[in-house]
DSSP file (Angstrom, degrees, kcal/mol; ACC not computed):
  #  RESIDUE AA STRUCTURE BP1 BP2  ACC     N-H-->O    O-->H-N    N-H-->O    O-->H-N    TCO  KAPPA ALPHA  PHI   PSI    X-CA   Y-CA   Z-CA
    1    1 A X              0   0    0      0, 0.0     5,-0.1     0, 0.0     0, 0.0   0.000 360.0 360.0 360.0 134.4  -17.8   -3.4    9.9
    2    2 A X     >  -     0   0    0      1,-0.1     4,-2.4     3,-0.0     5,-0.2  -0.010 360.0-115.8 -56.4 151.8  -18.4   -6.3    7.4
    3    3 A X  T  4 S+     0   0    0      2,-0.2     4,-0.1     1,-0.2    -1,-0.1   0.979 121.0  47.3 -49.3 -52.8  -15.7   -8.3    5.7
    4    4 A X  T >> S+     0   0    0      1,-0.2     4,-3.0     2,-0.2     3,-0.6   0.918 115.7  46.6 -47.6 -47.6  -17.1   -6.9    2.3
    5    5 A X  H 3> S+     0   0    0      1,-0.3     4,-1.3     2,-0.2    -1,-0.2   0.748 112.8  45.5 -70.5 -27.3  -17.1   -3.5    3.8
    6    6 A X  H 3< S+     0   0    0     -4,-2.4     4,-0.3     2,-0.2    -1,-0.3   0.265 114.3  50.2-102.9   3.0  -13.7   -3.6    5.3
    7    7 A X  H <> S+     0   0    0     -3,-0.6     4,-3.9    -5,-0.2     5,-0.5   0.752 108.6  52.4-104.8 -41.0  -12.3   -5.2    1.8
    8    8 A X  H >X S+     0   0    0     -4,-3.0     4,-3.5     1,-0.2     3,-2.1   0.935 112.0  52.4 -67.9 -64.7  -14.0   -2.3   -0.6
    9    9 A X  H 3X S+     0   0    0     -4,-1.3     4,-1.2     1,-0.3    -1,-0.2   0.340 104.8  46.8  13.7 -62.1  -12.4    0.0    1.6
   10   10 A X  H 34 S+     0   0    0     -3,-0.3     4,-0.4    -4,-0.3    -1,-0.3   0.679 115.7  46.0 -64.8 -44.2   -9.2   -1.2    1.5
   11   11 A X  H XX>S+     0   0    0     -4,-3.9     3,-1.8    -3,-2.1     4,-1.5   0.908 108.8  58.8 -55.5 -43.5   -9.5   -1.4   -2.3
   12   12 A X  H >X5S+     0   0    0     -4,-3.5     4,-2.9    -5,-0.5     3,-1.1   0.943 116.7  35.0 -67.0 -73.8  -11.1    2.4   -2.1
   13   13 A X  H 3<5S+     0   0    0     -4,-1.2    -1,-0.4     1,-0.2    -2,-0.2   0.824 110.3  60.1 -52.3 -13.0   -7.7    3.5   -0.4
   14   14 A X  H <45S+     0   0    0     -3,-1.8    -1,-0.2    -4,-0.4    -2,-0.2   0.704 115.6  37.7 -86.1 -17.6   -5.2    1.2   -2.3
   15   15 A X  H <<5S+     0   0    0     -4,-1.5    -2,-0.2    -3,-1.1    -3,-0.1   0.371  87.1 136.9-132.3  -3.2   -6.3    3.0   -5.7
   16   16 A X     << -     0   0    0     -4,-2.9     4,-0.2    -5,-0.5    66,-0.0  -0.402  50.5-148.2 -39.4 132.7   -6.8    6.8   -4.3
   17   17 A X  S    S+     0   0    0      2,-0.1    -1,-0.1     1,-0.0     5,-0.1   0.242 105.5  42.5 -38.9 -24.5   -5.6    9.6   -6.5
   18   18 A X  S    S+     0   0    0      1,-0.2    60,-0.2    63,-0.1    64,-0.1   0.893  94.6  80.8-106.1 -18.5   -4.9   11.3   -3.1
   19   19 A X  S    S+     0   0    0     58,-0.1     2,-0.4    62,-0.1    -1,-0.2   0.865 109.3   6.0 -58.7 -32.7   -3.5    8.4   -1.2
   20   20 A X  S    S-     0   0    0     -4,-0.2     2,-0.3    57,-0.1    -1,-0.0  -0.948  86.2-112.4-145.0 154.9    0.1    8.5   -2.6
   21   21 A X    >>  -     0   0    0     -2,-0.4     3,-1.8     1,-0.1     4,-1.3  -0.752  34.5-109.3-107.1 132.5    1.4   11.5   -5.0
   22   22 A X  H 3> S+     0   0    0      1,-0.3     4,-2.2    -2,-0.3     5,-0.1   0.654 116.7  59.3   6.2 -66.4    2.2   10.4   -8.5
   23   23 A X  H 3> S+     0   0    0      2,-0.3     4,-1.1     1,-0.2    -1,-0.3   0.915 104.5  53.0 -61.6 -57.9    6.1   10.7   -8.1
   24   24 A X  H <> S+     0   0    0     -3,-1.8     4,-1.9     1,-0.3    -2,-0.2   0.742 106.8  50.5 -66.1 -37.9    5.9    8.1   -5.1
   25   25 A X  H  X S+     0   0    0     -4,-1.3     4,-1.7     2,-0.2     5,-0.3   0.946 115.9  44.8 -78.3 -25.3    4.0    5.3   -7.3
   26   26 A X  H  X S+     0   0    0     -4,-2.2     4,-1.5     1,-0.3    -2,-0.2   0.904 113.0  48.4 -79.9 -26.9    6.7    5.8  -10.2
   27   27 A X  H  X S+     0   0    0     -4,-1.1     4,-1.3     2,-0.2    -1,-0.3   0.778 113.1  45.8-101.0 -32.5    9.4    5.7   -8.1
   28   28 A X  H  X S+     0   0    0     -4,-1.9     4,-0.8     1,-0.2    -1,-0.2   0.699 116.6  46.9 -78.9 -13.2    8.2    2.4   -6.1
   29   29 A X  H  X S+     0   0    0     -4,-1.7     4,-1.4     2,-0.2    -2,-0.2   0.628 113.7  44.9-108.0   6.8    7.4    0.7   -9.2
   30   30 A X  H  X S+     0   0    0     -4,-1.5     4,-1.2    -5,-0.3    -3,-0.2   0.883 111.0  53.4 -64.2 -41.8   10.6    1.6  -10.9
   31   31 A X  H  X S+     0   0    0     -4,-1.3     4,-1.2     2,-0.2    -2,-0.2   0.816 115.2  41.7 -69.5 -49.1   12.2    0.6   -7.7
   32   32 A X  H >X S+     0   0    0     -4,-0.8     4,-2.5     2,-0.2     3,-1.7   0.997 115.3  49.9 -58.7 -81.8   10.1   -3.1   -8.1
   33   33 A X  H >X S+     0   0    0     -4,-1.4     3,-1.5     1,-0.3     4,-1.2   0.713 113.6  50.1 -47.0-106.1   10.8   -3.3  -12.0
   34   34 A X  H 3X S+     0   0    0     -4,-1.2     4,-2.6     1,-0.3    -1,-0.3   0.334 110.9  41.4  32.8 -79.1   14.3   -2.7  -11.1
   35   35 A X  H <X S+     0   0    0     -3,-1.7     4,-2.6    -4,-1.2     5,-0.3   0.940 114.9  66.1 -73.6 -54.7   14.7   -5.3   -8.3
   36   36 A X  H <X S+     0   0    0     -4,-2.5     4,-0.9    -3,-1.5    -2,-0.2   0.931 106.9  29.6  -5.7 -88.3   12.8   -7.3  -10.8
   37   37 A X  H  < S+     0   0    0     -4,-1.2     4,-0.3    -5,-0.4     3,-0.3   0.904 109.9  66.5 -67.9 -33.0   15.0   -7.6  -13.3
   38   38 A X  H  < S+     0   0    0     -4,-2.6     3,-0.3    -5,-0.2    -2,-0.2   0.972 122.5  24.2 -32.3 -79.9   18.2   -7.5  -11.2
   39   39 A X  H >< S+     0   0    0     -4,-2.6     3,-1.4     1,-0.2     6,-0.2   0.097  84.1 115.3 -83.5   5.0   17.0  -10.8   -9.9
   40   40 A X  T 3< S+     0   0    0     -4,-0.9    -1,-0.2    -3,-0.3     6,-0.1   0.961  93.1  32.9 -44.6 -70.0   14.6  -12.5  -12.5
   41   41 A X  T 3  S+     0   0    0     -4,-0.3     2,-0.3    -3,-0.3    -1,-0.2   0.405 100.8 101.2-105.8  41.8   16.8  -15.2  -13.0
   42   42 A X  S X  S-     0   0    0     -3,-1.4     3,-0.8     1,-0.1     4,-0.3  -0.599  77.2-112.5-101.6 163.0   18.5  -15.7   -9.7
   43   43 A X  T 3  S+     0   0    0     -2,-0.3     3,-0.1     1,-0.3     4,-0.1   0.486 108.4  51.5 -83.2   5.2   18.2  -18.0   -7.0
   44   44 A X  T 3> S+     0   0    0      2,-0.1     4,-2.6     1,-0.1     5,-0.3   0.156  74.9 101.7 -80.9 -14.5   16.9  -15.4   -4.5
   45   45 A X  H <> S+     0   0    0     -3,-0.8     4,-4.6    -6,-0.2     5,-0.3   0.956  82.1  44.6 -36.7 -62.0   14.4  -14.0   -6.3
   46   46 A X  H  > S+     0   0    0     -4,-0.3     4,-1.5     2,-0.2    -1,-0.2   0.889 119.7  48.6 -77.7 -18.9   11.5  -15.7   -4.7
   47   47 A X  H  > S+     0   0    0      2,-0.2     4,-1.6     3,-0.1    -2,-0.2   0.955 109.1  53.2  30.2-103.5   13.5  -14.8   -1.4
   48   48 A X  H >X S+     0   0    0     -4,-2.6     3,-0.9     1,-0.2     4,-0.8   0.792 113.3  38.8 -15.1 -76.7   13.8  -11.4   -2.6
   49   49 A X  H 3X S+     0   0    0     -4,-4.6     4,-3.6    -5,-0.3     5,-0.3   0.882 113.7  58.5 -71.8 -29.8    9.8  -10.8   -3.4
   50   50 A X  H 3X S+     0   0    0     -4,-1.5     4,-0.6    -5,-0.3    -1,-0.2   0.782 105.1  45.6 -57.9 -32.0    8.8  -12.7   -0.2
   51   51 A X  H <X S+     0   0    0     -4,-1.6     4,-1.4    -3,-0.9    -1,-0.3   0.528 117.5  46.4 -98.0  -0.5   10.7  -10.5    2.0
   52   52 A X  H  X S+     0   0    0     -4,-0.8     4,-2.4    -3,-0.2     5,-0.3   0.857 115.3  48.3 -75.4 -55.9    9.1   -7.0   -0.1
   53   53 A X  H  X S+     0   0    0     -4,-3.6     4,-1.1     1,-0.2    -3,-0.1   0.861 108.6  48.5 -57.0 -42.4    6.1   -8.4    0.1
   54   54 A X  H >X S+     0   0    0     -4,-0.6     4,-2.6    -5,-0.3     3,-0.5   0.959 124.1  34.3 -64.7 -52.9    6.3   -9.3    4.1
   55   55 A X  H 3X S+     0   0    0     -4,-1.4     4,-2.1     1,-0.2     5,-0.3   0.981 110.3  62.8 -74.4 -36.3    7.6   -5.5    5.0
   56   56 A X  H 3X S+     0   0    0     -4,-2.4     4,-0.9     1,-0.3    -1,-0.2   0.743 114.0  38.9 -90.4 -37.9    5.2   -4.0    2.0
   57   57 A X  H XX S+     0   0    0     -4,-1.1     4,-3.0    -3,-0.5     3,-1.7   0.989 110.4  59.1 -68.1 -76.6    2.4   -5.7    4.6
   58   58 A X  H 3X S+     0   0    0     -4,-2.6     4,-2.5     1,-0.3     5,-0.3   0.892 109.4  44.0 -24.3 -73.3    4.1   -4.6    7.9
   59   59 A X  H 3X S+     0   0    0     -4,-2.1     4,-2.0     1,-0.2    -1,-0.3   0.750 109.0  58.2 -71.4  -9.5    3.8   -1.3    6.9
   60   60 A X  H XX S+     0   0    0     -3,-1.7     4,-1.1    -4,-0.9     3,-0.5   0.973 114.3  39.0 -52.7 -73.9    0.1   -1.6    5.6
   61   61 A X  H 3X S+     0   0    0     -4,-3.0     4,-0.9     1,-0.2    -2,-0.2   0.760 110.9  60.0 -79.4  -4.1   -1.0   -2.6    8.5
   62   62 A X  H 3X S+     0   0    0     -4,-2.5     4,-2.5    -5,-0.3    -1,-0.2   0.931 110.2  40.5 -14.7 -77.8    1.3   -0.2   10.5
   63   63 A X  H XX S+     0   0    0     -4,-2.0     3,-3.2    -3,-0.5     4,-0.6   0.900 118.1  57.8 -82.7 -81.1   -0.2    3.1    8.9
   64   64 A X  H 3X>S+     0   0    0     -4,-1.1     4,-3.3     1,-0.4     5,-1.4   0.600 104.0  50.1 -15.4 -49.0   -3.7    1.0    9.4
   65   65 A X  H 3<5S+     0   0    0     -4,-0.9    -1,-0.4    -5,-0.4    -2,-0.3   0.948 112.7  41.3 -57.7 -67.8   -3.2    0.6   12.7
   66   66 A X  H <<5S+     0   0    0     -3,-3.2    -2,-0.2    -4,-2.5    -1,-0.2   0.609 115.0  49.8 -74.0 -13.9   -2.4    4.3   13.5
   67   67 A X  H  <5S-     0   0    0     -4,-0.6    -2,-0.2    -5,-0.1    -1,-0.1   0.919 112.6-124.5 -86.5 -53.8   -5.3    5.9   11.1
   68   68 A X  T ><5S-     0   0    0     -4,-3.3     3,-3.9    -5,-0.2    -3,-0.2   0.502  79.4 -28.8  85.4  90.0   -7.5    3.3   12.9
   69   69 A X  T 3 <S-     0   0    0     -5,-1.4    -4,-0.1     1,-0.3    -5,-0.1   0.593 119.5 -59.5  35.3  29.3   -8.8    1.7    9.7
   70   70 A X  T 3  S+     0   0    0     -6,-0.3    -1,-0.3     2,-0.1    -5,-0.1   0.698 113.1 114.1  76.1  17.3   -8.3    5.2    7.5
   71   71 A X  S <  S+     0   0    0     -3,-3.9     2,-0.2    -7,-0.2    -2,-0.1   0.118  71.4  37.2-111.2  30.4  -10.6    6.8    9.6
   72   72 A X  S    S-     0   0    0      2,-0.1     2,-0.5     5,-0.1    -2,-0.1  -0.944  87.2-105.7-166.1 152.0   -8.0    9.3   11.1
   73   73 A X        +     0   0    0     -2,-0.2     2,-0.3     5,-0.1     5,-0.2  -0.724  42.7 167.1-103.1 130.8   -4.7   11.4    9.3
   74   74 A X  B >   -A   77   0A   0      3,-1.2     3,-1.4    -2,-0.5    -7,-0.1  -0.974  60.1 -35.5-147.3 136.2   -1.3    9.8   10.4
   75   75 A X  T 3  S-     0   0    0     -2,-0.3    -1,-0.4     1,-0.2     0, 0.0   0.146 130.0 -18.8  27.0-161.3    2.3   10.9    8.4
   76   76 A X  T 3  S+     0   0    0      1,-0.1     2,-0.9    -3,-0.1    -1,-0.2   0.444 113.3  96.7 -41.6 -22.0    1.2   11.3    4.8
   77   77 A X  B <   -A   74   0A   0     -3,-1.4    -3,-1.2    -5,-0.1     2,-0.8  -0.487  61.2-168.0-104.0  79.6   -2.2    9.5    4.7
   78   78 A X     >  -     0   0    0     -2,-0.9     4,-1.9    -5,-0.2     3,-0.3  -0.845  15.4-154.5 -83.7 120.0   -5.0   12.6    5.3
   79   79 A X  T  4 S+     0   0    0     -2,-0.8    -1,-0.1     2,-0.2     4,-0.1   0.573  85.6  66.1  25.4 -82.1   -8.4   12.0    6.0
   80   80 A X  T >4 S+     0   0    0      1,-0.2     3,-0.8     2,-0.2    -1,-0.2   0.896 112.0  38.3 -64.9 -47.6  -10.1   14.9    4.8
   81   81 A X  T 34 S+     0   0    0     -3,-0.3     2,-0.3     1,-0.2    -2,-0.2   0.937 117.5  48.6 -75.0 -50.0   -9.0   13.9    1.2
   82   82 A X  T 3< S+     0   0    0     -4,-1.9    -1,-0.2   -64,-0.1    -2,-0.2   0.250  75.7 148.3 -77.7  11.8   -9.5    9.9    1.5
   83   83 A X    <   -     0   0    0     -3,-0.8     2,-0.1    -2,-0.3   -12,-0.1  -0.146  56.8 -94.3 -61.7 169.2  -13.2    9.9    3.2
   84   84 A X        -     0   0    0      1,-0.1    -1,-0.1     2,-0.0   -14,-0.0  -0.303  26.7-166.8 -63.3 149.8  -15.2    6.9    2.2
   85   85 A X        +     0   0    0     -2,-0.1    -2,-0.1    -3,-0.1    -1,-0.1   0.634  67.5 105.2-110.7 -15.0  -17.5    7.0   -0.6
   86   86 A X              0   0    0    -81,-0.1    -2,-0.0     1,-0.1   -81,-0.0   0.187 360.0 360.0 -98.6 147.6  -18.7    3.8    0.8
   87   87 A X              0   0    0     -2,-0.0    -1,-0.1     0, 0.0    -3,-0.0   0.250 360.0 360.0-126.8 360.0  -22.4    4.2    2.8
């Protein structure tokens, strides 16, 4: 698979409807806004985002890793719903 191919992809699953339920994006960017503000003007802040950002990754490529690029249903992440739209 190309670089291009394997980047729309990535996009096409980071911005499914089906990938994550509603309730889960409000509650991780509340949880962000949150942490956010807590910390805006402390000296751990960039700290703080570096290490969300580092597990936020881990577990991307985690679940990636176990669908086998989205192309297989592992823990929430189905398949059937997410094919590619992609040709």
């Amino acid at each position: 698979m190309s670089f291009k191919r394997t980047l729309l992809r990535e996009f096409e699953v980071a911005f499914s409807r089906n990938a994550q339920p509603i309730w889960f994006r409000l509650i991780k960017y509340l949880i962000l806004g949150s942490l956010i503000l807590c910390f805006w003007k402390s000296q751990l802040f960039l700290k703080i985002i570096a290490i969300i950002f580092i597990l936020s990754l881990t577990v991307h490529f985690w679940v990636r890793y176990k669908t086998k690029a989205w192309t297989q249903s592992y823990g929430l992440w189905n398949y059937e719903e997410n094919k590619s739209k992609l040709k």
